[in-house]
C-alpha positions in Angstrom: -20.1 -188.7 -71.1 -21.9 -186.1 -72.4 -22.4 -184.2 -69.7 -18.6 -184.1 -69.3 -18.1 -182.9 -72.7 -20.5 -179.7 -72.1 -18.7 -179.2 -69.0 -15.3 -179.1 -70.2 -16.3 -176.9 -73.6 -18.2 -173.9 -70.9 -15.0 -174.0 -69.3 -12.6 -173.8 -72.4 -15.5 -171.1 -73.4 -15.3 -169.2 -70.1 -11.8 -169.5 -69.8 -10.7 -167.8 -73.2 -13.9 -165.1 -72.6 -11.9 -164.1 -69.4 -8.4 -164.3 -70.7 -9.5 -162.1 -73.7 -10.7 -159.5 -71.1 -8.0 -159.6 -69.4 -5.7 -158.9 -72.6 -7.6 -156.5 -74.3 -6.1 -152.9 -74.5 -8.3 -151.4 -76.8 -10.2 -149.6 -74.4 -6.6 -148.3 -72.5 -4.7 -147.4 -75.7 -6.7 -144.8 -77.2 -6.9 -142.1 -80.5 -5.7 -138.8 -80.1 -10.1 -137.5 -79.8 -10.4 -140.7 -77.4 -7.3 -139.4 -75.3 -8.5 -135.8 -75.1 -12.0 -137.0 -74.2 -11.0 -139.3 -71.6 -8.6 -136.3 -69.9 -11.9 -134.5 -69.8 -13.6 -137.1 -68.3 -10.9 -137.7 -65.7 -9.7 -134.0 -64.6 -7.5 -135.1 -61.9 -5.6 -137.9 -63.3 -1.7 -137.2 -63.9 -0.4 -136.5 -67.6 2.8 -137.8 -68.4 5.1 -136.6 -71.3 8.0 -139.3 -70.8 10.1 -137.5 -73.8 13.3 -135.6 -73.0 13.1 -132.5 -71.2 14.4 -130.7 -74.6 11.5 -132.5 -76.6 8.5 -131.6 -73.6 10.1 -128.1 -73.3 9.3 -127.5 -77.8 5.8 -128.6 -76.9 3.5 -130.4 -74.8 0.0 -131.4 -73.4 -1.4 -129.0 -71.1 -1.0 -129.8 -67.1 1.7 -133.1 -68.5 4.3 -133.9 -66.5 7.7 -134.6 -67.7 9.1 -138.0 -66.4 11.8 -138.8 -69.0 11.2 -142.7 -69.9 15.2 -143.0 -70.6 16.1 -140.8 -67.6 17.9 -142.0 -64.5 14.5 -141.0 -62.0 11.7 -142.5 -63.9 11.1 -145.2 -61.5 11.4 -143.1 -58.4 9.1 -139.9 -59.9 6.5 -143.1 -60.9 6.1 -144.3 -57.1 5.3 -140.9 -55.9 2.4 -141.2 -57.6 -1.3 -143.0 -56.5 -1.5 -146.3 -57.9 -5.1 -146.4 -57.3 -5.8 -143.8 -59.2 -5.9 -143.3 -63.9 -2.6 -142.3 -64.9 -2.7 -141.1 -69.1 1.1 -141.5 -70.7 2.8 -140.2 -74.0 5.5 -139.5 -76.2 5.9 -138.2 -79.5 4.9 -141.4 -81.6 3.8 -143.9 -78.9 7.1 -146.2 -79.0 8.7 -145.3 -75.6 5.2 -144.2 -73.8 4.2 -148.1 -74.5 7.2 -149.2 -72.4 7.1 -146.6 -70.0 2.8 -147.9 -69.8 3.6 -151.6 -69.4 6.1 -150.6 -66.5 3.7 -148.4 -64.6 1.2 -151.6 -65.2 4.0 -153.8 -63.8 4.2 -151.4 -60.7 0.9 -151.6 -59.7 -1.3 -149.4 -61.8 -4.9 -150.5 -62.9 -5.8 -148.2 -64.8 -3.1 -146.3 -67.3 -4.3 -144.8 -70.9 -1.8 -144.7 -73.6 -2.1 -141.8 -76.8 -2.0 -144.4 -79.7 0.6 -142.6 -82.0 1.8 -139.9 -79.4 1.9 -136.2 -79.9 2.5 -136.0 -83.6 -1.2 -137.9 -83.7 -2.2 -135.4 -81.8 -0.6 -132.7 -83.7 -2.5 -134.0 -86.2 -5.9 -133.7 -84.8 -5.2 -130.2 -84.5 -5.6 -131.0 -80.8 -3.8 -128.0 -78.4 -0.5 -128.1 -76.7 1.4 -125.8 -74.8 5.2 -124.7 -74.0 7.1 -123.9 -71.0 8.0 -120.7 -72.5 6.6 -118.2 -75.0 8.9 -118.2 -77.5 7.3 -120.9 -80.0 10.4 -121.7 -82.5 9.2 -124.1 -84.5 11.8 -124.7 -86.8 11.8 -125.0 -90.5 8.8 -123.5 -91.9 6.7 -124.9 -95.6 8.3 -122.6 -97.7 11.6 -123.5 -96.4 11.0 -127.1 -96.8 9.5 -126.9 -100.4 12.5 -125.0 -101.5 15.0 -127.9 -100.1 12.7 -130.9 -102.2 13.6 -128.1 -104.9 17.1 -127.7 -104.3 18.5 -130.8 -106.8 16.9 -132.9 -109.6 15.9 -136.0 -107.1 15.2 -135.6 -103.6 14.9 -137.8 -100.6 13.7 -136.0 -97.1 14.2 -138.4 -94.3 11.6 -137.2 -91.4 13.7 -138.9 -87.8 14.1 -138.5 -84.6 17.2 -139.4 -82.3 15.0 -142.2 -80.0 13.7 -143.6 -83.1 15.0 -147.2 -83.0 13.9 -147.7 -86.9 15.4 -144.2 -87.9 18.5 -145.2 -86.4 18.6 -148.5 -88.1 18.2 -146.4 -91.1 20.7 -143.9 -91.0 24.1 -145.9 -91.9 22.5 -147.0 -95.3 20.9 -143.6 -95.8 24.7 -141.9 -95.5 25.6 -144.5 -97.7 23.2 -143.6 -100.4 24.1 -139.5 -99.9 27.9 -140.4 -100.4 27.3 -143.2 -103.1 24.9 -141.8 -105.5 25.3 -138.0 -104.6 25.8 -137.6 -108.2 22.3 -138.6 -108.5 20.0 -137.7 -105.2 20.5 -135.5 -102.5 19.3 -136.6 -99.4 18.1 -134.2 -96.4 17.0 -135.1 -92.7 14.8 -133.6 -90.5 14.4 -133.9 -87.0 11.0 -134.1 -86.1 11.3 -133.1 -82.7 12.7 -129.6 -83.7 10.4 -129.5 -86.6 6.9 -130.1 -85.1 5.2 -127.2 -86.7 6.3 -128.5 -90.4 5.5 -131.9 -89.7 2.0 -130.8 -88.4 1.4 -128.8 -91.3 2.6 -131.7 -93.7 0.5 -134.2 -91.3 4.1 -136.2 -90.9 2.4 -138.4 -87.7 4.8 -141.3 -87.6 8.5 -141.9 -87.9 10.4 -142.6 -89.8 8.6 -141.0 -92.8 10.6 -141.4 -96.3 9.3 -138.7 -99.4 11.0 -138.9 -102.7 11.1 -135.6 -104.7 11.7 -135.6 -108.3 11.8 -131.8 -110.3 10.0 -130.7 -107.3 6.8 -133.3 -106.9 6.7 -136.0 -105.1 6.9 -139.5 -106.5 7.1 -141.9 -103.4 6.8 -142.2 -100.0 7.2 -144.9 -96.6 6.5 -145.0 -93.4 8.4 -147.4 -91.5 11.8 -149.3 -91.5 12.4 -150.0 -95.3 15.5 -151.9 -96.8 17.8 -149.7 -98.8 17.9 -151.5 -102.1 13.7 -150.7 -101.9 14.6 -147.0 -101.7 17.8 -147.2 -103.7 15.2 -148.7 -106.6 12.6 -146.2 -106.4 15.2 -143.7 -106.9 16.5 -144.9 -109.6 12.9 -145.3 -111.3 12.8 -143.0 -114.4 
């Protein structure tokens, strides 16, 4: 009996030690110094930017490849490449390159390395990029943003972009509170994708990013979905 016991607890042991290997994605899903590192270490694996062509045109990593995650060729541009071979994938903040990773890892591929947070992490490692043109527009610049959070008594500067599922969510309540309480707040929103310079410089590395400006400062901020009676109460807060 006891012999059964031990038996059956260096299975359950063995079995969970192997499932948890199996599982783990730490070592695939990797910080922007890890990413860079690991493209050094493996030259001649593909790098795929699966933004928009508009977003990879504003900014991207050097020798990426642009295979849209929400275009109509994605799966045919994916199984013209070696699935024996690393594949790295990215986005701006990491949301569609994780779907477009666990699809390549459906199709085949062992070994596929994700950029935990996306390009704005990267952006905000100070890590280099590269455009398909050289003209650099970069949007709104700092002094152009500090004299919007300037522009009325209380300010609210929503930082979005037009995949973001949780900026999108957002958005209805957010008009609401511009039209409701415009006696009291103005609100401003910036796309992220045509501001990457300004989020860089105010290290905005994941979306969407609230700031509350009051006389010029600022007094709160979120990252993340938030219900609106949580913003509408913190600006209301004397």
């Amino acid at each position: 009996m006891k012999l059964f016991y031990f038996l059956l607890i260096a299975s359950a042991t063995l079995f969970n030690s192997c499932s948890t290997g199996q599982s783990d994605n730490t070592k695939t899903n990797l910080s922007a110094i890890e990413f860079a590192e690991k493209i050094k270490e493996l030259p001649s694996a593909p790098i795929l930017d699966v933004r928009t062509p508009e977003e990879f045109a504003k900014g991207h990593l050097q020798n990426a490849t642009n295979i849209d995650w929400n275009g109509n060729n994605f799966d045919n541009q994916i199984a013209a490449l070696d699935k024996s071979k690393p594949v790295f994938v990215y986005c701006l903040s990491g949301g569609r390159s994780s779907s477009a990773a666990k699809k390549i890892r459906s199709d085949g591929f062992k070994e596929v390395y994700e950029l935990q947070g996306g390009i704005m992490k990267w952006r905000g490692a100070n890590l280099p990029e590269t455009t398909e043109k050289n003209n650099t527009s970069s949007g709104m610049n700092k002094q152009q943003f500090e004299e919007l959070s300037k522009s009325y008594k209380t300010v609210l500067i929503d930082f979005y972009a037009d995949w973001c599922g949780p900026c999108k969510k957002m958005k209805p309540y957010l008009d609401e509170i511009s039209n409701d309480m415009s006696a009291t707040v103005k609100v401003i929103r910036i796309n992220a994708d045509e501001n990457p310079e300004l989020c860089k410089e105010l290290k905005i590395d994941a979306l969407p990013t609230l700031q509350l400006y009051k006389n010029g400062i600022i007094t709160w901020g979120n990252i993340g979905y938030i219900e609106k009676a949580e913003v509408v109460s913190q600006i209301n807060k004397p």
